[in-house]
Phi, psi and omega in degrees: 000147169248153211294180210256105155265018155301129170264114163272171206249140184305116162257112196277165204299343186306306206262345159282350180255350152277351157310278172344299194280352168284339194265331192271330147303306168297325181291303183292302167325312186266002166286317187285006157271299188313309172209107158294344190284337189274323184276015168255355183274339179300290162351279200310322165317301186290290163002299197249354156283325167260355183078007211281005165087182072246131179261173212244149178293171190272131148239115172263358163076171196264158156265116165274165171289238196224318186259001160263342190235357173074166218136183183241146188227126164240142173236139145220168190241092155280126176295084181254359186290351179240017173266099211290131181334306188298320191250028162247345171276325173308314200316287182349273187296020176244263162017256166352281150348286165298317198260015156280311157278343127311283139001289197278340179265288203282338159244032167070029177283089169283329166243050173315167185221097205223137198188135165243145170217187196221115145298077180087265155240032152229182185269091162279146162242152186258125193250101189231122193223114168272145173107286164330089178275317170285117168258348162311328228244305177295331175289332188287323188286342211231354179275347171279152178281140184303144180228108186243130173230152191251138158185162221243172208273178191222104173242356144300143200270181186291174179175144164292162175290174181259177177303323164331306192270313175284024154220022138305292187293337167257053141236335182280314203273324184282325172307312157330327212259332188294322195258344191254021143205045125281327175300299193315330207277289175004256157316355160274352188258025171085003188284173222276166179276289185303345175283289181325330186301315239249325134337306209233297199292149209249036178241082201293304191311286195294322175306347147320312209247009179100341164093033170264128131336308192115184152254135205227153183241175185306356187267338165308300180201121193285294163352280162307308141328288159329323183298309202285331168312315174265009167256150180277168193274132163106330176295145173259139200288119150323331172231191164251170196228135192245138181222158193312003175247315189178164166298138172215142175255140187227151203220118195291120186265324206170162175209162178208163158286122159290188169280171178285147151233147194244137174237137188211188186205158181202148171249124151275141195226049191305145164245166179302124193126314175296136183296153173075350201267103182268353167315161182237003165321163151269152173268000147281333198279349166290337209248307187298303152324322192278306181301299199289002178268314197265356156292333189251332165351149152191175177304336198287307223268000176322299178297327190270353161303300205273353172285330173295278233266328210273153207245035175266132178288151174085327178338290184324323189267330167294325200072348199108348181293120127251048162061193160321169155175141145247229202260129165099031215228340189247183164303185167271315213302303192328296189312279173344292191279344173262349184302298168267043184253155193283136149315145177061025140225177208260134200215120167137205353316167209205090195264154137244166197300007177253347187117238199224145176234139160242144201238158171205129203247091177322326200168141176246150187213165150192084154317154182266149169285155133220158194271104191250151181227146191213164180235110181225154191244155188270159157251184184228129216209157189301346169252013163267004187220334185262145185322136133297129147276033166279158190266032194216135171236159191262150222232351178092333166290121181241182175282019178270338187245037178220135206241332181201164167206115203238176172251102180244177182228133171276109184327312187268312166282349160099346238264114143328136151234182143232134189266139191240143170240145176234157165292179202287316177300307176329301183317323194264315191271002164273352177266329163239038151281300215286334186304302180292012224220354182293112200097285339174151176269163133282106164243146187250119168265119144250150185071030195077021191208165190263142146246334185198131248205073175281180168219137155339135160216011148198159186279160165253088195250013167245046163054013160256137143216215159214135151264150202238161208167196151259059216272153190269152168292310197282296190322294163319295191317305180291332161280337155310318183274346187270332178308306181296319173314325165275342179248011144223083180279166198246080175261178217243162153201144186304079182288349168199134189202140181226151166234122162281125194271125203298001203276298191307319192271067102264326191295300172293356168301305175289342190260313185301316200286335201280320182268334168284312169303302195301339158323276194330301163321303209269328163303279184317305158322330180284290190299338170277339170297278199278034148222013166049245179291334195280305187292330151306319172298277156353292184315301175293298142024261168290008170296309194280319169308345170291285200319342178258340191281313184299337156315328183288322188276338168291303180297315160295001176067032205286142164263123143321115179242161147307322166300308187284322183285345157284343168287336171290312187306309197283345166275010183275314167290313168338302216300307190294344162286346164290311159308317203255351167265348171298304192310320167275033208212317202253022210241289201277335166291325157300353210269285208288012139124022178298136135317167207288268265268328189286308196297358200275305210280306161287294171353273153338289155319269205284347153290002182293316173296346168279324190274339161302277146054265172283337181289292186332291189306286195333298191305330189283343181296298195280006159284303209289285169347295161291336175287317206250331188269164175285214201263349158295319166289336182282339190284311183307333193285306180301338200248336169294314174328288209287252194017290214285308178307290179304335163319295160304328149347273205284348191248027184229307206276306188284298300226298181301329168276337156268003172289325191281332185294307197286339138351264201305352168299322191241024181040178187284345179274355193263055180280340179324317199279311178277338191230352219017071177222145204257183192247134189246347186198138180266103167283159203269344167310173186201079199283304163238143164301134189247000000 
């Protein structure tokens, strides 16, 4: 047979022992991203043996999914049947869209899972909120038809009513005070709840429902809250009860517990290092500080240690007060050490990323909810009849009166655009905005919120327009859709809703986490019995390859599903498959009568095209998978993606640099050790240098 006359390229003993050390620096680097926790107790050490301040890392912990951390799962069915064919997958993703940005502002969901698909003929949207516990709160909020307002700057100054007006408004209220007791006159005579609702009440949305509310807490309407407290389920309020909107007769339906809330206080202790922290403290002489504030602590004198002492802005004035709060509303550790602790006790030091906190927990609450049904009538008050002083007025123009929004190219220069067509009324009130308005901004609200500020540069008076920028193809789209979503709405309706329980996703964590270590163990085992040194090497290898992939998933905010963590496990198996056609590779090159340093070396080549190969086709599965599955398949598709890479990585890349390292431990006579194969003929090749 003739020898093997491929030329490999020298690698010296200099650049493989800086290769370790590069690799043995990325292995440590992604561990202080995975658990920061163990390496800030490191931190804190050196920290209070030497003072040097070293500040501590950030850990925000991984994002979980829906099915580890519990949460609400929604279906709706969007209403497209009056929606002209051609404009319902744009409605449809504006929709979407919207109920997306609801989700991440009103109920703080920083990774909602919002994905529209399609059942037969019809258009679903998918709703997934990890995290969430009221689900009543999320169906009301995420259940409104999308609201597009066009409106203009406000340049009337402030002012009182005129006489005119205050006797608009107190003939408007007495008629209000006229008709809501006559409802009342009804009802103390026996007449129906519901009939009256249905008769009287100027609450259009709840008169739908029988004039139930929901459930409301004191900050809806405190008035009405008081009422319910001292009343039974099924009663109706005997007089009338008036609050800053309007009169209402209310009828108590039910009650539940509300969430818990905490009222506390805090002495902060910031140190160098810490965020927000402008102090010259050290973080022992912070900690030191802190012991002696709570030796001197009690309830009495708390607020006035922290107007002395705490290096929290505003404190002097505050005292320490942070108010209310309920669960996600504090840091965790804050959260954490003051949640079951007895009232009217002093708690801590207590550390975050702000400094050492000392707390005193004021008060616990769980408030009760009730469920109200009301008959109301509205009144009028001086900011319902004088201009907002807001700095945006509303101009009378909606999505009701804008007919399309498009994504366009200005013929001559090529420039993104969006094209706006409004209807024959849009037109006439978009013609004489833009006329008062030359020069002048515009602003497009949906939900209450700017989506785009253009400025005038002429009136428009035939209901076309364009806004122009610096637009991005993507960018113009997503603002094409948010338009449309307010100028043509969709509205949804709930077909399905689950709550997911937190128990149950920590139950499948702890089960997940348990067969990937017991996997894992039984890998490692394998490959150090039967491949001895190579298979130990492989092992670290895929240490570092865990350590890089979970890092990846930190730095990149990826949420974790059940679905993903079976997509890790199964790249786990790739990596070590990957090891064992190097490894059998090198089994037969020793065979045919190579030296360790040639065989180490051929091996690598050539197992490299089987193992691209097989990675490459996984990775193109896994593009169809995220171009075409919904979203438990994109989450698996997406994290086997990074997986399968990083895989090619540790089992080509770590996996070979430490063979050549581990080389020189045992010289060219030691194949037992890698291989059990003794060396029967010496190439002539010479691969790495010493």
């Amino acid at each position: 047979m003739a020898k093997n006359t491929n030329v490999v390229k020298t690698v010296t003993r200099q650049q493989v022992k800086w290769r370790v050390a590069a690799i043995s620096a990325l292995f440590v680097i992604c561990l202080l991203i995975v658990l920061p926790t163990y390496a800030n107790r490191g931190i804190s050490w050196v920290n209070n043996k030497t003072n040097l301040g070293i500040p501590t890392l950030p850990d925000k912990g991984f994002n979980l999914g829906l099915d580890l951390q519990g949460g609400v799962h929604l279906v709706y069915r969007a209403e497209v049947d009056s929606i002209p064919p051609a404009d319902r997958a744009s409605s449809v993703e504006g929709v979407r869209d919207v109920i997306e940005r609801r989700v991440r502002g009103g109920l703080g969901v920083s990774e909602p899972l919002v994905q529209t698909t399609k059942v037969g003929d019809e258009n679903h949207v998918i709703v997934e909120l990890p995290g969430v516990t009221d689900v009543s709160e999320a169906i009301k909020m995420i259940g409104e038809t999308p609201v597009l307002e066009f409106k203009e700057e406000n340049t009337e100054p402030a002012r009182d009513l005129t006489a005119e007006e205050q006797k608009q408004m107190d003939e408007y209220n007495a008629a209000a005070d006229k008709k809501i007791q006559e409802a009342l006159k009804i009802m103390n005579n026996g007449g129906d709840f519901i009939a009256n609702v249905i008769a009287f009440s100027e609450d259009y949305d709840a008169k739908k429902n029988n004039g139930n509310i929901g459930f409301i807490t004191a900050a809806v309407s405190p008035e009405i809250y008081d009422w319910a407290q001292t009343h039974k389920d099924g009663e109706i309020s005997r007089e009338v009860i008036k609050d800053t909107n309007g009169y209402s007769i209310v009828k108590r339906l039910s009650s539940r517990d509300g969430a818990k809330s905490i009222t506390a206080s805090h002495i902060l202790i910031c140190y160098k290092g810490a965020e927000l922290c402008g102090g010259e403290l050290s973080k022992a002489e912070a900690k030191t500080k802190i012991e002696g504030l709570k030796n001197l602590a009690n309830t009495e004198n708390f607020a006035q240690l922290a107007k002395e002492n705490s290096t929290e802005s505003g404190a002097k004035d505050s005292g320490g007060d942070v108010g209310t709060f309920t669960t996600g509303q504090m840091v965790p550790e804050f959260e954490k050490a003051v949640w079951d602790a007895p009232v009217n006790s002093i708690i801590g030091p207590v550390e975050t990323q702000y400094g050492y906190h000392l707390i005193y927990k004021r008060g616990e609450e769980m408030p009760k909810e009730y469920e109200i049904a009301r008959i109301f009538v509205k009144t009028k008050n001086s900011a319902d009849i004088l201009p907002s002083s807001d700095q945006w007025k509303f101009t009378g123009l909606t999505g009701k009166q804008l007919k399309r929004a498009t994504v366009v190219q200005d013929s001559r220069t090529g420039d993104v655009q969006v094209s706006l067509a409004f209807n024959d009324e849009g037109a006439k009130l978009f013609a004489d905005i833009t006329e008062r308005n030359v020069n002048k901004l515009v602003a497009i609200f949906l939900d209450g919120e700017p989506i785009s500020i253009p400025r005038v540069n002429q009136p428009i008076l035939d209901g076309n327009a364009v806004i122009t920028g610096d637009f991005k193809w993507d960018e113009a789209k997503l603002l094409a859709q948010r338009l449309t979503s307010g100028a043509l709405p969709v509205p949804v309706e709930l077909i399905n809703q689950q709550k997911v329980d937190a128990t149950l996703g920590a139950d499948s964590l702890a089960a997940s986490f348990k067969a990937g270590i017991i996997g894992l163990i039984l890998v490692i085992l394998f490959m150090i019995l039967y491949y001895r040194l190579p298979g130990a090497v492989s092992v670290i290898a895929l240490l570092i390859y865990t350590a890089l992939v979970l890092a990846i998933f930190k730095i990149i905010g990826f949420t974790l599903t059940l679905s993903g963590i079976a997509g890790f496990i199964l790249s786990i198996g790739m990596a070590v498959d990957a090891n064992v056609l190097v490894f059998e590779r090198l089994k037969e090159e020793l065979r045919a009568g190579r030296s360790l340093k040639s065989a180490m070396e051929e091996s690598f080549l050539r197992a490299w095209t089987s193992i691209r190969d097989s990675n490459i086709t996984t990775m193109i599965s896994c593009v169809f998978l995220v171009w075409m599955g919904t979203g438990f398949v994109k989450g698996f598709a997406v994290i086997l993606f990074l997986g399968v890479i990083a895989s090619m990585f540790t089992a080509i890349t770590v996996t070979r640099t430490l063979m050549r390292y581990f080389f020189y431990w045992f010289g060219d006579n030691a194949n037992w050790m890698f291989l059990g194969h003794k060396k029967e003929t010496a190439d002539s090749q010479e691969i790495v240098t010493k």
